[in-house]
C-alpha atoms as one frame of an Amber mdcrd trajectory, in Angstrom:
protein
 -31.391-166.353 -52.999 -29.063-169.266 -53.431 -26.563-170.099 -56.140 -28.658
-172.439 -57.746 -31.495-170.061 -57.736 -29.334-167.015 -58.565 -27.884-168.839
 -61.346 -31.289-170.404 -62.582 -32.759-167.166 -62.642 -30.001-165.813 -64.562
 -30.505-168.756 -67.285 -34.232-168.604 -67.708 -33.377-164.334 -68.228 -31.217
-165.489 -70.867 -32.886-168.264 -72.489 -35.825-165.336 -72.903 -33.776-162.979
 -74.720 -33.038-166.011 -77.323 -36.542-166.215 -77.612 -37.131-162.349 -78.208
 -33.837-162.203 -80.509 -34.909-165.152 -82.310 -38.200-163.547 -83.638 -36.309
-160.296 -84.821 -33.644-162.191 -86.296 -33.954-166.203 -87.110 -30.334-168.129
 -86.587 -30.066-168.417 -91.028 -30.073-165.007 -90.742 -27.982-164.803 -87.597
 -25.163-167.189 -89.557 -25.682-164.819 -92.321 -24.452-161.369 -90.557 -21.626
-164.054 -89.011 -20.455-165.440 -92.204 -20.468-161.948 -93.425 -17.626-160.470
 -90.628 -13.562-160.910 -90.602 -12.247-163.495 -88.221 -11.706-162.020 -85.076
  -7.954-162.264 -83.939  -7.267-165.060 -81.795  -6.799-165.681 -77.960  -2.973
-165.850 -77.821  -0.899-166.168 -74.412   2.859-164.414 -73.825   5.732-166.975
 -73.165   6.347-164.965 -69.884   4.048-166.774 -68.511   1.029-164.821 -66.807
  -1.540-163.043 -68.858  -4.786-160.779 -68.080  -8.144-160.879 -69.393  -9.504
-157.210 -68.443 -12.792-156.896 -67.944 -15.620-154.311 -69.107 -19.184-154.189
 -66.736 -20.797-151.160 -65.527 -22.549-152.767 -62.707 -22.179-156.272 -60.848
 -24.591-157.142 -57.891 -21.842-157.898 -55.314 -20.288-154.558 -55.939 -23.361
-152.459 -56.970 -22.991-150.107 -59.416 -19.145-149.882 -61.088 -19.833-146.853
 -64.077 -22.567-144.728 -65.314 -23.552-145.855 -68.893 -23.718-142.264 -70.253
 -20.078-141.940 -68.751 -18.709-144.867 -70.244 -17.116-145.592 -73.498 -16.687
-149.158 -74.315 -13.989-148.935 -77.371 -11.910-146.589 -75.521 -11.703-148.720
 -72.241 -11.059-151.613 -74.543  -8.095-149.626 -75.719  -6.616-148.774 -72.630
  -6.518-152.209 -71.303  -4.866-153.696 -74.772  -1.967-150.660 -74.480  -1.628
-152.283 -70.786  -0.662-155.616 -72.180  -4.107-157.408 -71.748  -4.308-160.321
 -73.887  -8.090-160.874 -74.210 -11.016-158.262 -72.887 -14.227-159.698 -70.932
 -17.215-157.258 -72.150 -20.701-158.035 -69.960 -23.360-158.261 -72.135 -26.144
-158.946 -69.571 -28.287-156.276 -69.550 -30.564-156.903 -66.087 -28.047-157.219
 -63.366 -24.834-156.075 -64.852 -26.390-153.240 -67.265 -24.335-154.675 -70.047
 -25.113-155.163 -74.324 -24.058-156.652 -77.547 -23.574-153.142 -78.662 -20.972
-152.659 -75.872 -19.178-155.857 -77.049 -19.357-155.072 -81.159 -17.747-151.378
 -79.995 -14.952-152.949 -77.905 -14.336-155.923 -80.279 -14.525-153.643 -83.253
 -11.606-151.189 -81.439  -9.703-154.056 -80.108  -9.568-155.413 -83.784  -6.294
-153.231 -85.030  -4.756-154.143 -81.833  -4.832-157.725 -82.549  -6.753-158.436
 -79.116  -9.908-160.526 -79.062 -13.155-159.266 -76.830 -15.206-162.032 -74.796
 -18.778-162.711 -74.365 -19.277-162.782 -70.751 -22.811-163.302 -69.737 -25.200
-165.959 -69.039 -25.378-168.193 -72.063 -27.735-171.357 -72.381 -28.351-171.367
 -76.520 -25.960-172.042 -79.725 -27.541-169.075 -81.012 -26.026-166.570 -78.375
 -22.607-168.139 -79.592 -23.283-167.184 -83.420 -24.878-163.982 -81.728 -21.164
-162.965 -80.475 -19.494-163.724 -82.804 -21.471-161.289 -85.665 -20.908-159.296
 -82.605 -17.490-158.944 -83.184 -16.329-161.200 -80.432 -13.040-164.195 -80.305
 -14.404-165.943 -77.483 -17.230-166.905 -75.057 -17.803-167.671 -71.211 -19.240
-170.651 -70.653 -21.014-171.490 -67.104 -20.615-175.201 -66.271 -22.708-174.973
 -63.022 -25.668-173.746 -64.594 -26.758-176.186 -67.850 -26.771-179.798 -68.229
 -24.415-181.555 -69.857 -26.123-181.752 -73.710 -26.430-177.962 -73.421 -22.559
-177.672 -72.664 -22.203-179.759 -75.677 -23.552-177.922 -78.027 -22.559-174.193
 -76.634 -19.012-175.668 -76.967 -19.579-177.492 -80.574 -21.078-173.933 -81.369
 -18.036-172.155 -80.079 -15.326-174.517 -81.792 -17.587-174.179 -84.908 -17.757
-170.144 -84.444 -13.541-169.945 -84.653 -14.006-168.671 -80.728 -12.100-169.326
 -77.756 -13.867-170.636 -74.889 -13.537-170.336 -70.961 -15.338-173.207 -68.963
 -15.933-171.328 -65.831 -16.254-173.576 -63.008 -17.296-172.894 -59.294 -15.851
-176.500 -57.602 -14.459-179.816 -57.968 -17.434-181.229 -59.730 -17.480-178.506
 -61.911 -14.070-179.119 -62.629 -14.271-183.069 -63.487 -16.459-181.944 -65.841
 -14.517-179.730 -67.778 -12.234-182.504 -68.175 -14.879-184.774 -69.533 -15.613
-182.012 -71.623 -12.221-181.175 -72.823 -11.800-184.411 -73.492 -14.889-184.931
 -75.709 -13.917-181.983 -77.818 -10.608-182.643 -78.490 -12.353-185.587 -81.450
 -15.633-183.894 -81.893 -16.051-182.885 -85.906 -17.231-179.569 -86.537 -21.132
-179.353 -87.685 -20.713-175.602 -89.053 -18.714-172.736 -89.165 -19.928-169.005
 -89.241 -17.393-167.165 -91.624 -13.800-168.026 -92.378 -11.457-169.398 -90.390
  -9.250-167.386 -87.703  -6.469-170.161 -88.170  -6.612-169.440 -92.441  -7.117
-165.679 -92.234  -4.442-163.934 -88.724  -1.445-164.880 -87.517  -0.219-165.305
 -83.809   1.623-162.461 -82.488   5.653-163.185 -82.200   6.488-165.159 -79.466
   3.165-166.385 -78.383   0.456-169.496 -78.706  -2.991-169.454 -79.806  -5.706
-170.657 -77.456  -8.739-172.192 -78.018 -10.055-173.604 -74.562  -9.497-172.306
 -71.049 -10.870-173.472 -67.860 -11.340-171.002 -64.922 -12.316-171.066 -60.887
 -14.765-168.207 -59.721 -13.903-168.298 -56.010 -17.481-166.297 -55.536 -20.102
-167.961 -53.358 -22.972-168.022 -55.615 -25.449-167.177 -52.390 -23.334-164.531
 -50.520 -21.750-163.375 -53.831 -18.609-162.719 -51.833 -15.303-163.989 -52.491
 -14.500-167.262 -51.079 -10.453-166.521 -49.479  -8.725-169.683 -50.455 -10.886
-171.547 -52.786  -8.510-170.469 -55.863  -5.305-172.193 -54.338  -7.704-175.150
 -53.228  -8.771-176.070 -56.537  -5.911-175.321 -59.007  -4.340-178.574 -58.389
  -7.468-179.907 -59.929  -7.634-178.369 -63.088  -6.732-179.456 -66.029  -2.836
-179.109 -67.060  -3.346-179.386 -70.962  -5.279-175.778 -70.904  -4.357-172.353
 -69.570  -6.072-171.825 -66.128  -7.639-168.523 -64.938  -8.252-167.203 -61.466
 -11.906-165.505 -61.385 -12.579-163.006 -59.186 -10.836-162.120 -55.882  -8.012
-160.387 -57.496  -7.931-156.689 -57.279  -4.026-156.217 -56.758  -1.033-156.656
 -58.055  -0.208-158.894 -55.185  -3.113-160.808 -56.092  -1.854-161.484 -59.110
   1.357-162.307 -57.567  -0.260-164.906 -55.516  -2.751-167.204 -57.728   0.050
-166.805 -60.437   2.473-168.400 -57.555  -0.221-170.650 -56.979   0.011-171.809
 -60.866  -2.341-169.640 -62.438  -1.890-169.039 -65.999  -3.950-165.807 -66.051
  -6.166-164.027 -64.304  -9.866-162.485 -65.066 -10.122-158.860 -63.529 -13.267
-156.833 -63.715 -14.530-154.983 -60.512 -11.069-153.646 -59.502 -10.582-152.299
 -63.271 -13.726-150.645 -63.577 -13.446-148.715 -59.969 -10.551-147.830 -59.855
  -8.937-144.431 -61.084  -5.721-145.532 -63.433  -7.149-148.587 -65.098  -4.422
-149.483 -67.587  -1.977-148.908 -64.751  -2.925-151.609 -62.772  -3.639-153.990
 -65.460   0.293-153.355 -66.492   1.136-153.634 -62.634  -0.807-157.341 -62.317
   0.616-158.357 -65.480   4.388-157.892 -64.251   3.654-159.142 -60.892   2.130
-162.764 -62.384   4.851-162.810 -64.921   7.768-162.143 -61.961   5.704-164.945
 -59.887   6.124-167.188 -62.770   9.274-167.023 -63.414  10.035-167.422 -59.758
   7.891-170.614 -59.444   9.656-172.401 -62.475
């Protein structure tokens, strides 16, 4: 299967469950159970430099299966990578190739919630309905694919994410992904806000000491989308291309602490970190560990 195939497969999956969601629930109603939650807290980054966004996924098909469902609990792992200094947590919610849910996301944004650490959305959205869907889930943010929708559908799952009070991350796979997350970025930066489901996080939390909210990112996934194997290089090829005005996140390939070392030498502002996280045996461990090697990278590059 090829990336575009793997990647339209993955959309039309989606854009089904929007169908089957949308005749259980309509989107009034949807806005409704939105309007009706607290603000989620808000994607904030430490002035040392190098953050984490820890990831939650039981399964991923270039790894094969990462946990057993009936072994896993979502709040607690959510936990365990806040106490390691995480600043945001990735929760899958596709549930055909990465055995993921909303329920997984609504029990990791609901325990992340004291700590003052928002969950993220991570799965393959193509509707403005999925956005209002995560965040009456309980999430702060959203992935969004750039490779896989045209550019009016981009429009409005950002619109819907800006509108939603979430933090987005524009994941991008090559340059021309990446010149179009600058178009993008640019575009939102003026774009008025059609609706907004609940209050706002801005009016309602405050930023932790010390640190700056965010409300975009852009990140590289250095996977090839047909061998669904990490690409060596491709992070430290394209960071010079992204854009400077938003924090930038390395996607997949790091599993170490001396990965994080490296794409946070190479000017990475934080890194995305599932597979390594979910297989290995001290979790919160190495998150702290990858944290202190970007931040010491940092402060060596400036």
């Amino acid at each position: 299967m090829s990336g575009g195939d793997f990647l339209q497969a993955m959309a039309q999956a989606s854009q089904q469950r929007v169908l089957v969601a949308r005749q259980k629930l309509s989107e009034n109603g949807l806005l409704k159970q939105a309007m009706a939650t607290a603000p989620p807290p808000p994607l904030v980054r430490n002035t040392a430099g190098f953050d984490l966004i820890a990831e939650l996924k039981l399964r991923s098909p270039a790894v094969g299966q990462l946990r057993a469902a009936a072994q896993e609990d979502p709040a607690k792992r959510a936990l365990r990578y806040a106490e390691a200094g995480a600043a945001a947590v990735s929760v899958l919610t596709e549930p055909s190739r990465f055995d993921g849910s909303l329920a997984h996301l609504s029990a990791a944004g609901g325990a992340l919630r004291a700590m003052r650490i928002p969950a993220m959305r991570k799965d393959f959205l193509v509707d403005p309905y999925q956005i209002v869907e995560a965040r009456a889930a309980g999430a702060g943010g959203v992935l969004i694919i750039l490779r896989m929708l045209s550019r009016p559908q981009l429009d409005e799952l950002c619109s819907a994410a800006k509108a939603c009070g979430l933090f987005a991350l524009l994941e991008a796979f090559d340059e021309a992904d990446i010149d179009l997350a600058h178009e993008i970025l640019a575009a939102q930066v003026e774009e008025p806000v059609p609706f907004r489901a609940g209050p706002s996080r801005s009016a309602n939390s405050r930023s932790r000491p010390g640190m700056t909210p965010v409300q975009w990112l852009v990140g590289v996934n250095c996977r090839d989308l047909s061998t669904l194997q990490v690409v060596p290089g491709r992070l430290e090829e394209l960071v010079q291309r992204l854009p400077t005005q938003v924090p930038r996140v390395a996607e997949s390939g790091v599993a170490t602490p001396e990965d994080a070392r490296r794409v946070a030498a190479a000017g990475y502002d934080m890194a995305l970190v599932g597979s390594a996280l979910m297989s290995g045996t001290d979790p919160g461990a190495l998150a702290h560990e990858m944290i202190l090697a970007g931040r010491r990278a940092r402060h060596q590059w400036y």
